[in-house]
C-alpha positions as CSV (number, residue, x, y, z in Angstrom):
1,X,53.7,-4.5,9.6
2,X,52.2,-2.1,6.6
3,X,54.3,-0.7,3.9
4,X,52.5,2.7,5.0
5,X,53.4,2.7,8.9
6,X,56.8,1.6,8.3
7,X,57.1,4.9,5.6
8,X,55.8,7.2,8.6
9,X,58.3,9.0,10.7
10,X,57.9,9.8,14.3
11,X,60.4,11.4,16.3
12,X,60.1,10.8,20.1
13,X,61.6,13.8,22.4
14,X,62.4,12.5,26.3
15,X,63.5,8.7,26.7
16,X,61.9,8.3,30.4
17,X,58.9,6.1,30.9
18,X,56.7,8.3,28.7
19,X,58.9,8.1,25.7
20,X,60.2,4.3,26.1
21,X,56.3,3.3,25.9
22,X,56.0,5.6,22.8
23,X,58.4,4.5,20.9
24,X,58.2,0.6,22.0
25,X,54.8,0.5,20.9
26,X,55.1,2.2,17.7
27,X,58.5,0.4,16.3
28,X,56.5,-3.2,17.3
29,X,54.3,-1.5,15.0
30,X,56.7,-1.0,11.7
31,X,57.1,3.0,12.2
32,X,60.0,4.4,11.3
33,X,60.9,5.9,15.1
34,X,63.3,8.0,16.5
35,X,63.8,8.8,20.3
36,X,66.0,11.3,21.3
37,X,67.5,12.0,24.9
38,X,68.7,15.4,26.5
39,X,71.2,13.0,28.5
40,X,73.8,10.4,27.9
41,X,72.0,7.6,29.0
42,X,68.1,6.6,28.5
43,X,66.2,6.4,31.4
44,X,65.7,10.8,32.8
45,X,65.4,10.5,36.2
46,X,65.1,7.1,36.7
47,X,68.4,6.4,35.2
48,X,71.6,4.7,37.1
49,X,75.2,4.9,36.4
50,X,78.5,4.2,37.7
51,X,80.5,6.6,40.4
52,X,84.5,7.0,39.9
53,X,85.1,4.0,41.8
54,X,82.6,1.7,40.2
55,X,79.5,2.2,42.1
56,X,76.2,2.4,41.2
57,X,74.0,5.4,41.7
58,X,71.1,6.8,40.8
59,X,68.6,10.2,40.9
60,X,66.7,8.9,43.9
61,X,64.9,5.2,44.6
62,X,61.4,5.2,42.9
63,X,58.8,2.1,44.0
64,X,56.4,0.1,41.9
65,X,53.0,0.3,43.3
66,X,50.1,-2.5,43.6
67,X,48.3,-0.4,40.9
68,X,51.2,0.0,38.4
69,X,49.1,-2.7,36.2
70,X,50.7,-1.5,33.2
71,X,54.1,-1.0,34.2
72,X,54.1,-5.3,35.8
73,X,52.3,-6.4,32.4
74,X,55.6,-4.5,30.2
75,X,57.6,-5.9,32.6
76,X,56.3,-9.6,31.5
77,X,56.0,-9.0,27.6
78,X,59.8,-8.0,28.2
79,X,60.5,-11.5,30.1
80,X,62.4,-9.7,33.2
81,X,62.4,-10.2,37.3
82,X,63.7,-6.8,38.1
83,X,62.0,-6.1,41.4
84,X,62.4,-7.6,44.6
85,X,59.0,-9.1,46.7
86,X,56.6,-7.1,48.2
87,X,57.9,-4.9,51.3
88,X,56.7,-3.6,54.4
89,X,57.8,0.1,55.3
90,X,57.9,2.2,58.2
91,X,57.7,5.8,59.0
92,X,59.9,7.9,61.5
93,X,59.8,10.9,62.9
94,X,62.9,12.8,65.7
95,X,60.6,11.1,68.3
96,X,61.4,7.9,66.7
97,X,59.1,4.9,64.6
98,X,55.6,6.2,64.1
99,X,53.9,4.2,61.8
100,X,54.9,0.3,60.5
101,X,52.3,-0.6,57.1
102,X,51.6,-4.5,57.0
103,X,51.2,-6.0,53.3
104,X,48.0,-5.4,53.1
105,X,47.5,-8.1,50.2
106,X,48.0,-10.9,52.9
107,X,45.3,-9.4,54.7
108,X,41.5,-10.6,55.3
109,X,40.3,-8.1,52.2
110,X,38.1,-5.0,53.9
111,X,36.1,-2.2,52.5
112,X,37.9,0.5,51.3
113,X,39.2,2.3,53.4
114,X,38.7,0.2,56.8
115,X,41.6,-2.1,55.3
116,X,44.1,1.2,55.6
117,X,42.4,2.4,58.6
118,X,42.3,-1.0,60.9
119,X,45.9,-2.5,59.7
120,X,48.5,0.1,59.3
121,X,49.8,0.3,63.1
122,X,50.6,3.5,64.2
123,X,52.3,3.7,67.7
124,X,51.9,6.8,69.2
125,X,49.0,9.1,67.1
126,X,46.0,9.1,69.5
127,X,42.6,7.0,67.9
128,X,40.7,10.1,68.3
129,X,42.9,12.2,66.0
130,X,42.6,8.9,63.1
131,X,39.2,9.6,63.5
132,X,39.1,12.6,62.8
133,X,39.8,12.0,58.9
134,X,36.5,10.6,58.2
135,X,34.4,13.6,57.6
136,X,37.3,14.1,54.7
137,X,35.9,10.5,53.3
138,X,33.2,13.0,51.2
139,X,35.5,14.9,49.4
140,X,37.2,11.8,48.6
141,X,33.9,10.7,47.0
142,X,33.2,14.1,45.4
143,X,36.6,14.0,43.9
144,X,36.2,11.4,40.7
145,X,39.0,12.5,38.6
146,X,36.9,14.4,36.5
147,X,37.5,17.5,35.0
148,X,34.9,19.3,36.6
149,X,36.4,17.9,39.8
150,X,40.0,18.9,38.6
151,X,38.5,22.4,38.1
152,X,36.5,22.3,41.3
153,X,39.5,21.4,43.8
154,X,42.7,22.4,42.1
155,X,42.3,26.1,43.3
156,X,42.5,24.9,46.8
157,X,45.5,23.9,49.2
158,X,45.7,20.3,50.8
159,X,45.7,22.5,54.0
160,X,42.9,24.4,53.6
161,X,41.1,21.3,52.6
162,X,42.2,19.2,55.3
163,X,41.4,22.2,57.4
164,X,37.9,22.6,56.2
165,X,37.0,18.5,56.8
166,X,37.9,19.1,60.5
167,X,41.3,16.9,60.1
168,X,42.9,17.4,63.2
169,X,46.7,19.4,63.7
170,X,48.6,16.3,65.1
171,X,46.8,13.8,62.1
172,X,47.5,16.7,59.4
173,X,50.9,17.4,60.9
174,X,51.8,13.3,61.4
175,X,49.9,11.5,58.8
176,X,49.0,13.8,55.7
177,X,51.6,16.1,55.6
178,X,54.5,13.8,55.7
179,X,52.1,11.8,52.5
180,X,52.1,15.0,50.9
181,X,55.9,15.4,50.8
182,X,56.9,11.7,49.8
183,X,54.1,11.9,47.8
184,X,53.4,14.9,45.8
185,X,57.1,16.7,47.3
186,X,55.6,19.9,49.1
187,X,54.2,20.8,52.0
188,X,50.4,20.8,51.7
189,X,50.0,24.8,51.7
190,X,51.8,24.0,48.7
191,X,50.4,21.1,46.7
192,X,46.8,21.3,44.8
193,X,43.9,19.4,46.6
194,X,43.0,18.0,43.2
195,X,46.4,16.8,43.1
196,X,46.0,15.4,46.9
197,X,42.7,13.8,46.6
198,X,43.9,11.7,43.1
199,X,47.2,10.8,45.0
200,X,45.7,9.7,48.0
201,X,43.0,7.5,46.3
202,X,45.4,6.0,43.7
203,X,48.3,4.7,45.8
204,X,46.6,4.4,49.2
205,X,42.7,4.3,49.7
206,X,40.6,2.9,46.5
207,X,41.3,-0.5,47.4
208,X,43.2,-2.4,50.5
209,X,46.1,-3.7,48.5
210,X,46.9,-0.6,46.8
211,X,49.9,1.0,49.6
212,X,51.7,-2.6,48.5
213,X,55.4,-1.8,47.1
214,X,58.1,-3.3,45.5
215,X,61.3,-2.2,44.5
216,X,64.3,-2.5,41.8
217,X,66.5,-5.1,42.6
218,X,69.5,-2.3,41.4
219,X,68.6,1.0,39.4
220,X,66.2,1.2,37.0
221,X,68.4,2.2,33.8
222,X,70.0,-1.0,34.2
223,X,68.0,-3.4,35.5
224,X,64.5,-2.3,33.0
225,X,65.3,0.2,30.4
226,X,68.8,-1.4,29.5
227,X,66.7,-4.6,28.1
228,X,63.8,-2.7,27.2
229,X,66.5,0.1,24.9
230,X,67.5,-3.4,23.2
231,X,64.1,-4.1,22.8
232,X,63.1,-1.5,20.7
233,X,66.3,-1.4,18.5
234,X,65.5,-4.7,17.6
235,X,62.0,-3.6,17.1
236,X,63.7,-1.5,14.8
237,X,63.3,1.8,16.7
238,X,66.2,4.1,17.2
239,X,67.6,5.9,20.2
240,X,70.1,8.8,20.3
241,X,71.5,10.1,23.7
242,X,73.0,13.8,23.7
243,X,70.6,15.6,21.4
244,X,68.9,18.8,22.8
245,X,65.6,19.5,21.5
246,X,65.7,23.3,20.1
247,X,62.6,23.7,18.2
248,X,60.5,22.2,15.8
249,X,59.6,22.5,12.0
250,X,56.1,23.5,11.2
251,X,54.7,24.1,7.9
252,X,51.7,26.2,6.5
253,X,49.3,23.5,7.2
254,X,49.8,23.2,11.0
255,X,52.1,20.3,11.0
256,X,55.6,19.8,12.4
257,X,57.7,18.6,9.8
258,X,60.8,18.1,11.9
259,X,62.4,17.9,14.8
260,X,65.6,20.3,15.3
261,X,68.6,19.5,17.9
262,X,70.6,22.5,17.5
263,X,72.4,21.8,14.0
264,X,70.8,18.5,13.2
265,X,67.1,18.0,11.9
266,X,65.1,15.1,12.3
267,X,62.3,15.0,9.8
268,X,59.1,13.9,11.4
269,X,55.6,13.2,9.8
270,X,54.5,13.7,13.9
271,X,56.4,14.2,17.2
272,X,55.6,13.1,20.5
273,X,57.0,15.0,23.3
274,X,57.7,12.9,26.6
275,X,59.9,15.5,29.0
276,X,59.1,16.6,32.1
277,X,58.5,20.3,33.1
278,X,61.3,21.6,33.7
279,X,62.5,20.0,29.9
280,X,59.3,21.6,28.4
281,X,60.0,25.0,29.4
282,X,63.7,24.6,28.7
283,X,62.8,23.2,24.7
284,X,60.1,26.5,25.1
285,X,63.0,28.8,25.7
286,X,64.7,28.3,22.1
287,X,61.6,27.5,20.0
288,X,59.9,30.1,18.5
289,X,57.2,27.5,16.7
290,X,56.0,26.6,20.2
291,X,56.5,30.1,21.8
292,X,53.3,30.8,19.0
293,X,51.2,28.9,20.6
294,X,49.6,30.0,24.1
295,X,48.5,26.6,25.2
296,X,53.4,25.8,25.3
297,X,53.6,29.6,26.6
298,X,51.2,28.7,29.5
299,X,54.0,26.0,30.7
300,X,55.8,29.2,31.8
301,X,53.6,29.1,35.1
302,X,54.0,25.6,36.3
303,X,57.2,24.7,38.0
304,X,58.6,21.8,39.9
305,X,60.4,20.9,43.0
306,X,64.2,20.1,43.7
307,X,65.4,17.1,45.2
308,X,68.4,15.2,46.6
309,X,69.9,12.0,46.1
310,X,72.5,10.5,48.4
311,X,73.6,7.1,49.2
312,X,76.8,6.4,52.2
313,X,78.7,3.6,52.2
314,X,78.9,2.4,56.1
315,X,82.0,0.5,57.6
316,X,79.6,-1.9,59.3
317,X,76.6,-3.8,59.2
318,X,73.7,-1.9,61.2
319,X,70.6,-3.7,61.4
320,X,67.6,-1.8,59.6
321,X,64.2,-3.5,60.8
322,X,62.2,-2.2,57.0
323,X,63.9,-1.7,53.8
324,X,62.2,1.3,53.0
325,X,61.3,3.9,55.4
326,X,59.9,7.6,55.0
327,X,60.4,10.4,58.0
328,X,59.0,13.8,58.6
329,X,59.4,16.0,61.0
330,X,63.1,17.2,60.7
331,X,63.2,19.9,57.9
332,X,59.6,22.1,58.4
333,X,58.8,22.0,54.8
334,X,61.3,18.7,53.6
335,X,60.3,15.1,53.5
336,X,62.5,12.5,52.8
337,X,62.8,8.8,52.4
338,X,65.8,6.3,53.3
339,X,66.4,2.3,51.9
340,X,68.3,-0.6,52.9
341,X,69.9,-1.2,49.7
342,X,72.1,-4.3,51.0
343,X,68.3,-5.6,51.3
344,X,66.8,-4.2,48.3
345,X,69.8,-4.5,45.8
346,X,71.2,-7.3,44.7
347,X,74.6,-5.8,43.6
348,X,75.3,-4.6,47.5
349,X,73.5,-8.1,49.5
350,X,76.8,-9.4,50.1
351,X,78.5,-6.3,51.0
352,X,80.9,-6.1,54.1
353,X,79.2,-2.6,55.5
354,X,75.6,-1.1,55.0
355,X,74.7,0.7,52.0
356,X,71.9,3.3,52.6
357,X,69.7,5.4,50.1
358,X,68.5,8.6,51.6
359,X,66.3,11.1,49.4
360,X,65.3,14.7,50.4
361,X,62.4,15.9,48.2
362,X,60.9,19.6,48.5
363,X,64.9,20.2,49.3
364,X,65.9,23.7,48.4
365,X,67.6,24.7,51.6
366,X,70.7,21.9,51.1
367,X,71.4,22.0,47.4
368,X,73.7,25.1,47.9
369,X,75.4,23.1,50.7
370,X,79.0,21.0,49.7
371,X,78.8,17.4,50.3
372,X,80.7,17.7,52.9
373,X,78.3,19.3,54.9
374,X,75.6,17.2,53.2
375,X,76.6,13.7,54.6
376,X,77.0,14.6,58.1
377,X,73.4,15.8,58.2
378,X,71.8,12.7,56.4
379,X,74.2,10.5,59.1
380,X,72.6,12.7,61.8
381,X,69.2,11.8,60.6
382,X,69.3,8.3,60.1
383,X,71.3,7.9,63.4
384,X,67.9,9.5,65.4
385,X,65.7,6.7,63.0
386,X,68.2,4.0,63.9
387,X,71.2,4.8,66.8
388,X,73.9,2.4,65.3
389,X,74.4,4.7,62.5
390,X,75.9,7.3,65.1
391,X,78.9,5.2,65.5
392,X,79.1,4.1,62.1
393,X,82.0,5.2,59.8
394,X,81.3,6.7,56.2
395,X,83.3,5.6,53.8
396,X,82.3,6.5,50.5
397,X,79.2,8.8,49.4
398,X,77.3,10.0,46.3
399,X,75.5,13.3,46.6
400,X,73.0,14.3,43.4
401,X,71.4,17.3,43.8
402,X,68.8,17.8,41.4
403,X,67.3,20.9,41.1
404,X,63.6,21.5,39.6
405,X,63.2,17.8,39.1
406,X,59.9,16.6,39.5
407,X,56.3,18.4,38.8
408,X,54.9,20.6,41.0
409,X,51.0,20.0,41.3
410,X,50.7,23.3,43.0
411,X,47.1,25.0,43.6
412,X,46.0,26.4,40.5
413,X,48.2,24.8,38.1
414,X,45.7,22.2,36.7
415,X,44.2,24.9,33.8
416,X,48.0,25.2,32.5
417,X,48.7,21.8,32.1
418,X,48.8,20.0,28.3
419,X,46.6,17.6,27.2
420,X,47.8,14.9,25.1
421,X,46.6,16.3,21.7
422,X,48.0,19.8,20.8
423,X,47.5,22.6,18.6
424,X,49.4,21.4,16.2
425,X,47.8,18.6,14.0
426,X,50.8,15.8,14.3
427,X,52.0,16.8,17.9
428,X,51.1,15.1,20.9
429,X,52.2,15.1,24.8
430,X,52.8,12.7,27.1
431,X,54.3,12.7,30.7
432,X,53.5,12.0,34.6
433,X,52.1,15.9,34.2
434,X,49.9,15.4,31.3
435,X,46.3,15.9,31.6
436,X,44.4,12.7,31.2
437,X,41.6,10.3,32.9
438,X,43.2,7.3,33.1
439,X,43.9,7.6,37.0
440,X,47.5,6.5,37.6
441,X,49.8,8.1,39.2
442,X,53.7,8.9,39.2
443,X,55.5,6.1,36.7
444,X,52.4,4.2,35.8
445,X,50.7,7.7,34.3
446,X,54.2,8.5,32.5
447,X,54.2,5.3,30.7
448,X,50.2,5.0,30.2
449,X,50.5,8.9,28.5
450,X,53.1,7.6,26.1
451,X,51.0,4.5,25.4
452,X,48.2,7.3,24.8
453,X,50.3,9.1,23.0
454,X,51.4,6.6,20.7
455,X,47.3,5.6,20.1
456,X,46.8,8.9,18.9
457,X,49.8,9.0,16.5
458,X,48.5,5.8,15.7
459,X,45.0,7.3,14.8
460,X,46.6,10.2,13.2
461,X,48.2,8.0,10.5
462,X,45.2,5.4,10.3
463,X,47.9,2.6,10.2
464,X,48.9,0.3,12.8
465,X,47.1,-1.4,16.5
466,X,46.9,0.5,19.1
467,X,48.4,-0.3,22.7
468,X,46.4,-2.0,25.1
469,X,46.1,0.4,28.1
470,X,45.0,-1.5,31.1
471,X,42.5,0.7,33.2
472,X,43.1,1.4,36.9
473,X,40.4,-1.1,39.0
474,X,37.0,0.0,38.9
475,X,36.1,1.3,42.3
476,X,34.1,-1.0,45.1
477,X,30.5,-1.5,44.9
478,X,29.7,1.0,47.7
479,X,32.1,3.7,46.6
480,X,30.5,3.8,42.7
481,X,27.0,3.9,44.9
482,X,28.1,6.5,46.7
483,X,29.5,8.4,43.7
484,X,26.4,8.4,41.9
485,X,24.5,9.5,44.6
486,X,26.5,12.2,44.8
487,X,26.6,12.9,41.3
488,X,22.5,12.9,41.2
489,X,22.7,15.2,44.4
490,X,25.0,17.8,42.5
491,X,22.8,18.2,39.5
492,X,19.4,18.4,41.2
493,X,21.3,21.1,43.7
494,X,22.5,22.4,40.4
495,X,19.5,22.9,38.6
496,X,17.6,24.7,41.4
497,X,19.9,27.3,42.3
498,X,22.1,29.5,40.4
499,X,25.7,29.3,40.1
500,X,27.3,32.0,41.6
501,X,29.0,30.7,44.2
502,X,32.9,30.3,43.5
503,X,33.5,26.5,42.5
């Protein structure tokens, strides 16, 4: 620890995945660090608490993917065994199960993506309509996560890509659709096919093992970022629930100098903001010092989608063949996602009667509804995935609506996004919506951008080690082959004709 690094102040604004890797990483590091929450709590959306009656809830269930490298190695530095084994899942639609996914680990390794294709077992969608995705296997290759790719596909809608590859109706309307709205939460007229392409590859098709899942064995907040919070005030970091972000402090030389939360200021010798959209633009609204600056005024145009959280209490045990299951088919535009939590958490696996999560995403048309209207619906639904439920008795129920809650990748949105470095000199960004290379996806990216983020503060200041970001696994032989032959292909095509034609 140097006398310098521990002299340098670094307030941290968000205390989600982004911020927690921020501000972990730069207290092991002797800064003098400050993380301040919005909320009560650490944790944003991924935080739990308690009901009236004792309960636990939380703002939806969120899995931990085969690729979340970075995510499993904090999870061992912190000495924790907070998720359950790997899962199977299953898919249902009004008609009933569609799709059942294997773990794909156990499997005899394939090429991607003839592991995906050969082993998830669908039970009613017709061989020729599977095979009508591959001509969409180019695009996947065109797409490298580039920027020039970013540019190149962000102004189109999955549909219209979909579409254009000669995907069939029933596969877009049973298969990628229903992705898109677990996935990226809109309907694919609605989601970037940048955004598509980068989601599919990363949690599903770069390599066979990659759909694998676990799950929290109880929410997050308590379960990971309770020990992790300890963690860093031992490290010597500090973190301060209920303290709105306003604006910032800049001086004539392009710095921030502080951090101010309505009447209280936080001096800061750099600030790394780790909030989500709808955070951003709300921190935009009251700071002039950002409002200067076009690259914070262009936040203005991205947005992000509402969701709904609910979890019922049953009177009886019904018998739920996967513990996590994701249906389409009964809002046009909704998706949503349910969970046996009597199988994934540990505080409910002795529980007299079934505890069920059920999450709407894309959910606008219900958040005006009372919960009283709200639980007979969800009951409705999971009673056409599973019959016993229509019997079944509720007896308690937590409804969370949260409105605007996670990004929005719409079409077009890509040029408005921040990158991690700023205008300002001392100023950095992290955050699931961040622009970067790295890959990831979801909480993996969130916690990899604060990482970033805390490299660069860490560069900034010239003092200190900077994290170790694992890199997402390097792509199979034949897909890097068939990248650079691609790549070759553009610029020779490139170098003959002119560009004129729209990107």
């Amino acid at each position: 620890m140097s006398e310098v690094s521990q002299g340098k102040r670094v307030v941290v604004v968000g205390a989600g995945w982004a911020g927690l890797g921020a501000t972990y990483h730069l207290a092991k590091q002797g800064y003098d660090v400050t993380l301040l929450e919005a909320g009560s709590y650490p944790g944003g959306l991924v935080a739990g608490w308690k009901t009236a009656t004792g309960r636990s809830v939380e703002a939806g269930i969120h899995g931990f993917w085969y690729p979340y490298k970075n995510i499993f190695s904090l999870i061992n530095e912190l000495g924790i065994s907070p998720f359950t084994s790997w899962t199977r899942s299953s898919q249902y639609s009004p008609a009933g199960l569609e799709v059942e996914s294997p773990i794909f680990q156990e499997l005899p390794q394939l090429p991607t993506p003839l592991g995906t294709f050969l082993y998830t077992q669908f039970k009613r969608l017709p061989l020729v309509d599977r095979l009508s995705a591959l001509p969409l296997l180019y695009s996947i290759i065109d797409f490298d996560n580039s920027d020039e790719a970013w540019r190149r596909y962000d102004f189109v809608t999955a549909r219209e890509l979909f579409k254009d590859f000669g995907v069939s109706a029933r596969l877009y309307s049973e298969s990628f659709e229903p992705m898109l709205l677990v996935g990226l939460f809109a309907p694919g007229e609605q989601c970037s096919a940048a955004a598509t392409l980068g989601m599919l590859y990363y949690f599903i098709l770069a390599h066979q093992p990659d759909f694998d899942v676990v799950w929290c064995r109880g929410t997050v907040g308590e379960k990971i970022f309770r020990p992790w919070v300890e963690r860093i005030e031992k490290a010597g970091g500090k973190v301060l629930a209920n303290r709105r972000v306003t604006d910032l402090i800049v001086d004539s030389d392009n710095q921030a100098k502080g951090v101010v939360c309505n009447d209280e200021v936080f001096d800061a010798d750099a600030v790394i903001f780790a909030v989500g959209i709808t955070g951003m633009k709300k921190i935009l609204s009251s700071s002039l010092s950002l409002q200067s600056r076009a690259e914070f005024r262009n936040v203005s145009n991205l947005g992000a989608v509402d969701v709904l959280a609910t979890r019922l209490w049953f009177d009886r045990k019904i018998h739920i063949k996967r513990p996590s299951n994701a249906c389409f088919g009964f809002d046009a535009t909704t998706g949503w996602t349910f969970f046996d939590l009597n199988a994934l958490h540990d505080e409910y696996s002795n529980e007299p009667g079934t505890v069920v999560e059920a999450d709407f995403y894309h959910a606008n048309q219900f958040l005006s509804l009372e919960n009283e209207e709200i639980v007979p619906i969800v009951q409705r639904y999971l009673a056409t995935c599973v019959p016993e439920f229509r019997e079944a008795k509720v007896i308690d129920s937590s409804v969370i609506r949260l409105p605007q809650a996670v990004t929005h990748f719409a079409p077009g949105s890509y040029r408005y996004m921040l990158r991690a470095k700023t205008s300002f000199k001392n100023v950095f960004m992290s955050g699931d919506w961040i622009v970067n290379r790295h890959g990831s996806w979801s909480q993996e990216k969130a916690y990899v951008t604060g990482l970033e983020a805390a490299n660069l503060a860490i560069s900034y200041f010239g003092e200190g080690t900077p994290a170790k970001i694992l890199p997402v696994e390097a792509d199979e032989a034949h897909i890097q082959l068939a990248r650079t032959l691609n790549k070759s292909a553009r610029q020779i095509v490139k170098s003959i004709l002119p560009e004129f034609w729209l990107p």
